[in-house]
N, C-alpha and C positions, 0 to 999 in steps of 0.2 A: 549310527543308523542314518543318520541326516548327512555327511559324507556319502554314504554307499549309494542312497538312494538320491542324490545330485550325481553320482559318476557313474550310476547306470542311467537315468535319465539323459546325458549330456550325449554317452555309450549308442545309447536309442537313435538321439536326434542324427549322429554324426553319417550313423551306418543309413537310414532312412536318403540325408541329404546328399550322400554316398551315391545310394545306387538309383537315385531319380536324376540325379545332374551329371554325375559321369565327369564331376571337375573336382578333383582334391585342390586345388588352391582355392580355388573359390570357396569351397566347403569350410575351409581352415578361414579364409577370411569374415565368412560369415561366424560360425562358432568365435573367432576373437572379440567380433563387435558383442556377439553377446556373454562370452565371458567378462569382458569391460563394463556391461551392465551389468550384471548381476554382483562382481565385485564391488561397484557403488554400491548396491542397492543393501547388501551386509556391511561395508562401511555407515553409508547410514543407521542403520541398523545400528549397528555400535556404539553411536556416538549419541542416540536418541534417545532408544529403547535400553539398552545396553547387553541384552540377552532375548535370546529367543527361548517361546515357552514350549508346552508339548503339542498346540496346534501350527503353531508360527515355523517349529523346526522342520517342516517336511516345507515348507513355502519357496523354500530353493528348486525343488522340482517342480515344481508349478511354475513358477518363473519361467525357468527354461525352456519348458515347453510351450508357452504363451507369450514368451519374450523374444524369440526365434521367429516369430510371423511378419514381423515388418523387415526382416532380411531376408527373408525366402522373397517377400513381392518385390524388393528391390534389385533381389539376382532373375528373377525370373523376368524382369523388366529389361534389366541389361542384357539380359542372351537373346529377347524379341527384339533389341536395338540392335545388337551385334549380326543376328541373321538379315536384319533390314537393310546390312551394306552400313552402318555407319562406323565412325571410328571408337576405338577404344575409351577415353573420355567423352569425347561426344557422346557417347553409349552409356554412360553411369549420366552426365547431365539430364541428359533426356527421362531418362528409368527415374531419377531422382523426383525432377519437379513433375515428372508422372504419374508419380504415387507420393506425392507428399501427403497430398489432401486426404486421401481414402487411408494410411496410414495412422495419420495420427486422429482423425474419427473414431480409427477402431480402437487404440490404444487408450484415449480418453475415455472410453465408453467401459475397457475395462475396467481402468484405475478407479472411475466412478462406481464401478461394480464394487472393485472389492472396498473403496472408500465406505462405501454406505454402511458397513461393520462400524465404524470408527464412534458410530452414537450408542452401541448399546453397552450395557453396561457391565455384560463380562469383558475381561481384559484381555483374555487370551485372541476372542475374537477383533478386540479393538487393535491389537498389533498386527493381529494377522489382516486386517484390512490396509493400516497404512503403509506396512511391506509391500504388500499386494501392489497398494496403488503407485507408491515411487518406484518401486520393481517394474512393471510397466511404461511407466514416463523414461525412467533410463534406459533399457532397452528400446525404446523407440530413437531416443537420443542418439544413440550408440548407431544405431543405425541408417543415420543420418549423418554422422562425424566418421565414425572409425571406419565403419567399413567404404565408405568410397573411395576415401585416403588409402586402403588395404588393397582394395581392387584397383585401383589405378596405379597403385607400387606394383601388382603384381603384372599389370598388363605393360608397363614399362619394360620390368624386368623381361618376360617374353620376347617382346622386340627388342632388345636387345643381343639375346641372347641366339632367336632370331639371325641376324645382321650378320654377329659373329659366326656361325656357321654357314651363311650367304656366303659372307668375304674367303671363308678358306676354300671354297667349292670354288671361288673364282680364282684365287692362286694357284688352284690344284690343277686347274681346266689352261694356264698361262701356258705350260711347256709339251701339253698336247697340243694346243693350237702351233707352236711355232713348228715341232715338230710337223704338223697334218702340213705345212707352210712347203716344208721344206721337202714331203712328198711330192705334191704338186707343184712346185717351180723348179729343184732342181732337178740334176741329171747324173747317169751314171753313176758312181761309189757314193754320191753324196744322197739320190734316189735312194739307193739302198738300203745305205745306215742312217737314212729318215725314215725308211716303212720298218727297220729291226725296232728303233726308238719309239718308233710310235708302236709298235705292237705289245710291247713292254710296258707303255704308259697305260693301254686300253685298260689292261686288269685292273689297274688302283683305282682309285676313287678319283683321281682328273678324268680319266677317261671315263669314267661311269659318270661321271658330273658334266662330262661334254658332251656325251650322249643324250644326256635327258634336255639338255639345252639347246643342241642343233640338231639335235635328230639325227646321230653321225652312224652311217649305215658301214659294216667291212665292206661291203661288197660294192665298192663305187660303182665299177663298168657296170652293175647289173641296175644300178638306181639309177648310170643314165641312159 
């Protein structure tokens, strides 16, 4: 039961961050930072308490759901940076020291919530407070460490990958241009098997690639 209901909760949060951000990598980096927390937070758990009881076993879904807040203001911070024109890192720095302060405010304020279990003198509730509370702090942590690390790998990765389909649009677009070259300069049999070649090249993807980059019209005499 304590399985089911962390992988439907996790289920919940994913589909939720899904369909308001419209970014699966982002989304996936946000859920790692807070899988990484919550990970701690049952390592601890294990090494402390050593088991969870019957109020403390469902505390993983609670986690995830309360632990996932300081990553949504941190992606929702980078995509107001990211629309402001700034760069990709420039844009997690900024979101960062943005919401540091209001972040871990709130985070402390729950830990202290569920801390305040920890004096009374049923047990079940005393664990369930100081899960609660390092549940809390690690997820805040986490999303302060992992995930800018995650979003910054992945906004690399983008521009890179980026670049590489830059660069083959520009190899593709090289022997339409020499071609269009040799419409326009030469003459006679070599005019001609320059306008067969270059008609040949339009269809692929140089030519479609040279089009959208000079504006490359068939109908020259009529563009000038």
């Amino acid at each position: 039961h304590r399985a089911l209901s962390a992988a439907i909760t996790v289920l919940l949060v994913m589909l939720l961050l899904l369909t308001y951000y419209r970014a699966p990598l982002a989304v996936m980096a946000a859920l790692f930072a807070l899988v990484v927390g919550v990970a701690f937070t049952l390592a601890f758990t294990r090494l402390t308490i050593g088991h969870l009881n019957l109020l403390s076993a469902f505390l993983t879904a609670i986690i995830v759901g309360n632990g996932i807040n300081p990553s949504l203001i941190v992606l929702s911070r980078v995509d107001d940076e990211l629309r402001a024109g700034h760069a990709p890192d420039d844009a997690i720095g900024r979101a960062l020291r943005g919401s540091l302060h209001g972040t871990l405010g709130a985070s402390l304020t729950a830990a202290v919530a569920y801390g305040a279990l920890v004096v009374t003198d049923f047990r079940g509730f005393r664990h369930f407070g100081i899960i609660g509370g390092v549940g809390m702090i690690a997820c805040w942590v986490t999303s302060y460490t992992v995930l800018p690390v995650a979003l910054g790998w992945l906004g690399r990765e983008h521009h890179r990958r980026a670049q590489i389909v830059e660069r083959r649009e520009e190899e593709s677009v090289l022997p339409a241009v020499a071609c269009r070259q040799v419409v326009v300069g030469g003459d006679g049999a070599d005019q001609v098997d320059g306008q067969r070649a270059q008609a040949g090249l339009e269809v692929g993807p140089g030519g479609q690639a040279l089009r959208r980059r000079r504006g490359f019209d068939h109908d020259e005499h009529g563009a000038e």
